[in-house]
N, C-alpha and C positions, 0 to 999 in steps of 0.2 A: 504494500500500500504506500504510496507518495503520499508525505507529510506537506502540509504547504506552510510557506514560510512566511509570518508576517513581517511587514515592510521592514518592523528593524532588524528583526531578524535578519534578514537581508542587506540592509546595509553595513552591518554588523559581518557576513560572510565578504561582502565586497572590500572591504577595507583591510580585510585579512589577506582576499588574496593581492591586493595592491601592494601589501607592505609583502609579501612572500615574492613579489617576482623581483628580483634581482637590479634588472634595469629600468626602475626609477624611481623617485623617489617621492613613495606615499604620503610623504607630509606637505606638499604640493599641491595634491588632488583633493580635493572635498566629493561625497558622497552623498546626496540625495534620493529617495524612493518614497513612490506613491502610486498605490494598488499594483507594483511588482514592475512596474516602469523603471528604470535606473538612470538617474544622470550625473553624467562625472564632467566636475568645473575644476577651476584653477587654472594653474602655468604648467608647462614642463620647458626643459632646456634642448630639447630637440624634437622634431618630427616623428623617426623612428619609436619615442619614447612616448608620443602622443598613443602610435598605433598599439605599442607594447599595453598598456595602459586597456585600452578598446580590448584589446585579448584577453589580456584577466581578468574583465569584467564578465565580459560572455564565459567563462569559464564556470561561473558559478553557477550551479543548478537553481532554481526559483526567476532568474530572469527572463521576465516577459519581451521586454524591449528595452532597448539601449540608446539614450542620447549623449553624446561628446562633444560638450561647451568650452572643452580645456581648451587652451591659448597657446602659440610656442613661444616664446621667449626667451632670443639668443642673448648671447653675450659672451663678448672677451673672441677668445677665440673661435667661436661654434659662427660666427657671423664670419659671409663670404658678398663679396659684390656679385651680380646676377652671370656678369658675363664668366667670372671663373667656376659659377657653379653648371652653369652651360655646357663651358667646356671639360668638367669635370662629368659631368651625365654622358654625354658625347662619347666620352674614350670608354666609359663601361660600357657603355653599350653597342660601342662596339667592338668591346672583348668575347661580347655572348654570342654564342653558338647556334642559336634555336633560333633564330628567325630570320627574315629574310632582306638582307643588306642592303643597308641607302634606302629603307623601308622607314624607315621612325626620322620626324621631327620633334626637338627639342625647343621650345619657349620658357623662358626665365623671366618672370618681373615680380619684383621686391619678395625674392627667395621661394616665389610659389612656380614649381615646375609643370608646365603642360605638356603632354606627350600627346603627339597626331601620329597621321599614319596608318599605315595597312598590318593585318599578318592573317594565317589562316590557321590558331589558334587561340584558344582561352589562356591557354597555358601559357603561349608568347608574351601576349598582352598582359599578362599578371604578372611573368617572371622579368621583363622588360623594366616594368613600374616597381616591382622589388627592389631592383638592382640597384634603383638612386636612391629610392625613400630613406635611404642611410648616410646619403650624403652632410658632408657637412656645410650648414648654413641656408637647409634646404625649411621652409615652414609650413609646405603643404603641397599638394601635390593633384594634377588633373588628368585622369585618362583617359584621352577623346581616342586611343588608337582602336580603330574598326575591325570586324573580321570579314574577311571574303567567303559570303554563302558558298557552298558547292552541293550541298545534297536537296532532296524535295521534304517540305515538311513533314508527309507522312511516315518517311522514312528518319530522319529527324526524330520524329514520336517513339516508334517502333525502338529504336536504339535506345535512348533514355531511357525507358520504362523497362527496359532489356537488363538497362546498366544496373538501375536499381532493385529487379528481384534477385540479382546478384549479389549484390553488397548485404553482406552480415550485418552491419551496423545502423540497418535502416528498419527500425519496429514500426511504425507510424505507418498511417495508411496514406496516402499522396498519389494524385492523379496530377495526367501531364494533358498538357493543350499547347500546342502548336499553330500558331498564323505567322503564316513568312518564315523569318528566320527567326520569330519572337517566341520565347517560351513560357508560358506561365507554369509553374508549380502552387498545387493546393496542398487544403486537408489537414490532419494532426499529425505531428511529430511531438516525441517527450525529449529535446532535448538542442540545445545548441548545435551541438556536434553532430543531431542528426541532420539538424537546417547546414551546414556547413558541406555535411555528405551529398545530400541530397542536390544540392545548388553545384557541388563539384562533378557531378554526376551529370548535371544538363551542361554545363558548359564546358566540358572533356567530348562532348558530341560535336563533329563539324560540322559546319556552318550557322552553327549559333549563335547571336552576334547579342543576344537580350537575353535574359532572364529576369523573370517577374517574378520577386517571391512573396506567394500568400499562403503560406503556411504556418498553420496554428501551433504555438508551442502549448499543450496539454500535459502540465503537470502532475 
Protein backbone atom coordinates (compact mmCIF):
# COMPACT_ATOMS: atom_id res chain seq x y z
CA UNK A 1 0.00 0.00 0.00
CA UNK A 2 1.48 3.68 -0.87
CA UNK A 3 1.48 5.97 2.13
CA UNK A 4 0.90 9.44 0.83
CA UNK A 5 2.92 12.17 2.19
CA UNK A 6 1.60 15.37 3.43
CA UNK A 7 3.15 18.44 2.10
CA UNK A 8 5.79 18.75 4.97
CA UNK A 9 6.30 15.78 4.86
CA UNK A 10 7.43 16.34 1.60
CA UNK A 11 9.21 19.18 1.97
CA UNK A 12 10.99 17.75 4.66
CA UNK A 13 12.16 14.49 2.02
CA UNK A 14 13.18 17.25 -0.60
CA UNK A 15 15.47 19.11 1.46
CA UNK A 16 17.09 15.86 2.53
CA UNK A 17 17.62 14.82 -0.72
CA UNK A 18 19.04 18.54 -1.75
CA UNK A 19 21.40 18.42 1.14
CA UNK A 20 22.44 14.53 0.08
CA UNK A 21 23.40 15.32 -3.59
CA UNK A 22 26.87 16.38 -3.43
CA UNK A 23 26.90 19.08 -6.19
CA UNK A 24 25.25 21.87 -4.60
CA UNK A 25 24.61 23.51 -2.17
CA UNK A 26 21.37 23.06 -0.18
CA UNK A 27 21.54 26.13 1.81
CA UNK A 28 20.85 28.16 -1.39
CA UNK A 29 17.77 26.43 -2.33
CA UNK A 30 14.40 27.05 -0.30
CA UNK A 31 11.62 24.43 -0.55
CA UNK A 32 8.03 25.08 -0.92
CA UNK A 33 4.80 22.46 -1.32
CA UNK A 34 1.29 22.79 -1.62
CA UNK A 35 -1.01 19.70 -2.39
CA UNK A 36 2.31 17.65 -3.47
CA UNK A 37 3.31 20.43 -6.02
CA UNK A 38 7.17 21.38 -5.33
CA UNK A 39 8.80 24.41 -5.91
CA UNK A 40 12.50 25.03 -5.59
CA UNK A 41 13.76 29.06 -5.32
CA UNK A 42 16.95 30.63 -4.52
CA UNK A 43 20.42 31.01 -6.26
CA UNK A 44 22.87 28.56 -7.36
CA UNK A 45 26.44 29.23 -8.70
CA UNK A 46 26.19 27.40 -11.99
CA UNK A 47 23.64 26.18 -14.56
CA UNK A 48 24.79 22.57 -14.20
CA UNK A 49 23.92 22.99 -10.58
CA UNK A 50 20.50 24.55 -11.39
CA UNK A 51 19.72 21.02 -13.25
CA UNK A 52 21.46 18.97 -10.53
CA UNK A 53 19.03 20.44 -8.00
CA UNK A 54 15.71 19.61 -10.62
CA UNK A 55 17.04 15.98 -10.38
CA UNK A 56 16.89 15.47 -6.73
CA UNK A 57 13.83 16.96 -6.42
CA UNK A 58 12.15 14.45 -8.82
CA UNK A 59 13.87 11.93 -7.20
CA UNK A 60 11.66 11.91 -4.31
CA UNK A 61 8.67 9.70 -4.33
CA UNK A 62 5.26 11.85 -3.40
CA UNK A 63 6.04 14.41 -6.13
CA UNK A 64 3.38 15.47 -8.19
CA UNK A 65 4.95 18.27 -10.16
CA UNK A 66 7.83 20.28 -10.02
CA UNK A 67 8.53 24.19 -10.42
CA UNK A 68 12.22 25.79 -10.66
CA UNK A 69 12.36 29.48 -9.67
CA UNK A 70 16.12 29.01 -8.65
CA UNK A 71 18.39 31.81 -10.26
CA UNK A 72 22.04 31.25 -11.55
CA UNK A 73 24.28 33.53 -10.06
CA UNK A 74 27.94 33.73 -11.34
CA UNK A 75 30.64 35.20 -9.85
CA UNK A 76 34.51 35.48 -9.68
CA UNK A 77 35.52 33.17 -11.88
CA UNK A 78 32.28 30.97 -13.04
CA UNK A 79 31.48 34.26 -15.37
CA UNK A 80 32.64 34.14 -19.17
CA UNK A 81 31.86 36.83 -21.91
CA UNK A 82 29.37 35.33 -24.57
CA UNK A 83 31.61 35.19 -27.30
CA UNK A 84 34.27 32.68 -25.21
CA UNK A 85 31.53 30.67 -24.05
CA UNK A 86 30.52 30.33 -27.98
CA UNK A 87 33.58 29.31 -28.78
CA UNK A 88 33.87 27.04 -25.86
CA UNK A 89 30.32 25.18 -26.84
CA UNK A 90 31.69 25.15 -30.58
CA UNK A 91 34.84 22.94 -29.92
CA UNK A 92 32.61 20.38 -27.63
CA UNK A 93 30.62 19.93 -29.97
CA UNK A 94 32.60 19.36 -32.19
CA UNK A 95 34.43 16.71 -30.31
CA UNK A 96 31.07 14.58 -30.30
CA UNK A 97 30.72 11.71 -32.31
CA UNK A 98 26.85 11.20 -32.64
CA UNK A 99 25.72 13.60 -34.91
CA UNK A 100 25.85 14.82 -37.94
CA UNK A 101 28.65 17.79 -38.79
CA UNK A 102 28.31 21.40 -39.42
CA UNK A 103 24.75 20.29 -38.34
CA UNK A 104 24.38 22.42 -34.88
CA UNK A 105 24.32 26.31 -34.59
CA UNK A 106 25.44 27.88 -31.42
CA UNK A 107 23.82 31.52 -30.03
CA UNK A 108 25.21 33.03 -26.84
CA UNK A 109 23.76 36.23 -25.24
CA UNK A 110 24.30 37.23 -21.65
CA UNK A 111 25.42 33.57 -20.95
CA UNK A 112 22.04 31.87 -22.00
CA UNK A 113 23.12 29.28 -24.81
CA UNK A 114 20.70 28.56 -27.84
CA UNK A 115 21.34 25.57 -29.83
CA UNK A 116 19.59 25.31 -33.60
CA UNK A 117 19.83 22.93 -36.18
CA UNK A 118 19.12 19.45 -37.52
CA UNK A 119 19.96 15.79 -36.33
CA UNK A 120 18.00 12.53 -36.73
CA UNK A 121 17.80 11.62 -33.01
CA UNK A 122 16.41 12.37 -29.58
CA UNK A 123 19.48 11.09 -28.31
CA UNK A 124 21.79 13.74 -30.41
CA UNK A 125 19.61 16.46 -29.44
CA UNK A 126 19.97 15.73 -25.77
CA UNK A 127 23.54 14.57 -25.69
CA UNK A 128 24.56 17.77 -27.81
CA UNK A 129 22.62 20.14 -25.01
CA UNK A 130 24.51 17.85 -22.22
CA UNK A 131 27.77 18.47 -23.43
CA UNK A 132 27.72 22.59 -22.62
CA UNK A 133 25.11 22.73 -19.94
CA UNK A 134 28.43 22.27 -17.84
CA UNK A 135 30.20 24.90 -19.40
CA UNK A 136 31.59 27.53 -17.46
CA UNK A 137 29.76 30.98 -17.36
CA UNK A 138 26.81 29.22 -19.01
CA UNK A 139 23.02 30.60 -17.04
CA UNK A 140 20.78 28.76 -19.14
CA UNK A 141 20.23 27.07 -21.99
CA UNK A 142 17.69 26.66 -25.24
CA UNK A 143 17.11 23.68 -27.53
CA UNK A 144 15.45 24.68 -30.60
CA UNK A 145 17.63 21.61 -32.60
CA UNK A 146 14.84 19.76 -34.76
CA UNK A 147 14.60 16.10 -35.66
CA UNK A 148 14.35 14.90 -39.25
CA UNK A 149 10.94 12.69 -39.43
CA UNK A 150 11.74 9.44 -41.55
CA UNK A 151 9.16 6.90 -40.52
CA UNK A 152 4.86 7.14 -40.83
CA UNK A 153 3.05 7.60 -37.72
CA UNK A 154 1.58 4.42 -37.48
CA UNK A 155 4.51 2.81 -37.51
CA UNK A 156 5.84 5.45 -35.02
CA UNK A 157 2.83 4.18 -32.80
CA UNK A 158 3.54 0.47 -33.25
CA UNK A 159 7.24 0.86 -32.19
CA UNK A 160 6.76 2.88 -29.00
CA UNK A 161 4.06 0.80 -27.56
CA UNK A 162 6.45 -2.15 -28.64
CA UNK A 163 9.27 -0.34 -26.61
CA UNK A 164 7.35 -0.02 -23.73
CA UNK A 165 5.61 -3.65 -23.15
CA UNK A 166 9.37 -4.30 -23.12
CA UNK A 167 10.61 -2.35 -20.51
CA UNK A 168 10.54 -3.92 -16.93
CA UNK A 169 10.31 -0.61 -15.39
CA UNK A 170 7.01 0.55 -16.80
CA UNK A 171 3.91 -0.68 -14.20
CA UNK A 172 1.54 2.09 -15.17
CA UNK A 173 -0.95 1.62 -17.76
CA UNK A 174 -0.03 4.46 -20.71
CA UNK A 175 -1.40 4.72 -24.05
CA UNK A 176 0.34 6.32 -27.11
CA UNK A 177 -1.29 8.72 -29.90
CA UNK A 178 0.58 9.74 -32.72
CA UNK A 179 -0.23 12.84 -35.23
CA UNK A 180 2.66 13.66 -37.45
CA UNK A 181 5.71 13.35 -35.81
CA UNK A 182 3.90 14.44 -32.52
CA UNK A 183 3.41 12.11 -29.80
CA UNK A 184 1.20 12.23 -26.81
CA UNK A 185 1.63 9.99 -23.98
CA UNK A 186 -1.34 9.39 -21.27
CA UNK A 187 -2.68 7.49 -18.40
CA UNK A 188 -1.14 6.43 -14.75
CA UNK A 189 2.28 5.99 -13.93
CA UNK A 190 3.57 5.56 -9.99
CA UNK A 191 6.53 7.10 -10.29
CA UNK A 192 9.16 9.72 -11.67
CA UNK A 193 11.23 7.25 -13.01
CA UNK A 194 8.58 5.79 -14.69
CA UNK A 195 7.57 9.27 -16.46
CA UNK A 196 11.32 9.53 -17.27
CA UNK A 197 11.16 5.68 -18.86
CA UNK A 198 8.22 6.11 -20.59
CA UNK A 199 9.10 9.63 -22.23
CA UNK A 200 12.61 7.93 -23.01
CA UNK A 201 10.92 5.20 -24.64
CA UNK A 202 8.88 7.79 -27.21
CA UNK A 203 11.76 9.75 -28.02
CA UNK A 204 14.46 6.77 -28.74
CA UNK A 205 11.70 6.08 -31.67
CA UNK A 206 12.80 7.84 -35.09
CA UNK A 207 11.20 10.49 -36.36
CA UNK A 208 9.82 11.91 -33.34
CA UNK A 209 10.43 15.21 -33.09
CA UNK A 210 7.58 16.09 -29.97
CA UNK A 211 6.57 14.40 -27.09
CA UNK A 212 3.55 15.40 -25.08
CA UNK A 213 3.40 14.32 -21.70
CA UNK A 214 0.09 13.79 -19.84
CA UNK A 215 0.71 11.33 -17.78
CA UNK A 216 -0.66 11.00 -14.31
CA UNK A 217 1.61 10.25 -11.45
CA UNK A 218 -0.69 7.82 -9.00
CA UNK A 219 0.79 7.41 -5.98
Amino acid sequence: MVIMKTDTELQQDVLAELKWEPSINAAQIGVEVQDGIVTLSGHVDTFAQKGDAEHAAQRVSGVKALAVEIKVKLFGDNQRLDADIARAAENVIEWLTYYPKGSIQVMVEEGWITLSGQVNWEFQRQGIAAAVRHLMGVKGLSNEISIQPKLTPAIVKSDIEAALKRNHQLDGHITVAVEGDEVTLAGTIHSWAERDTARHSAWSTPGVRSVIDKMRVDW
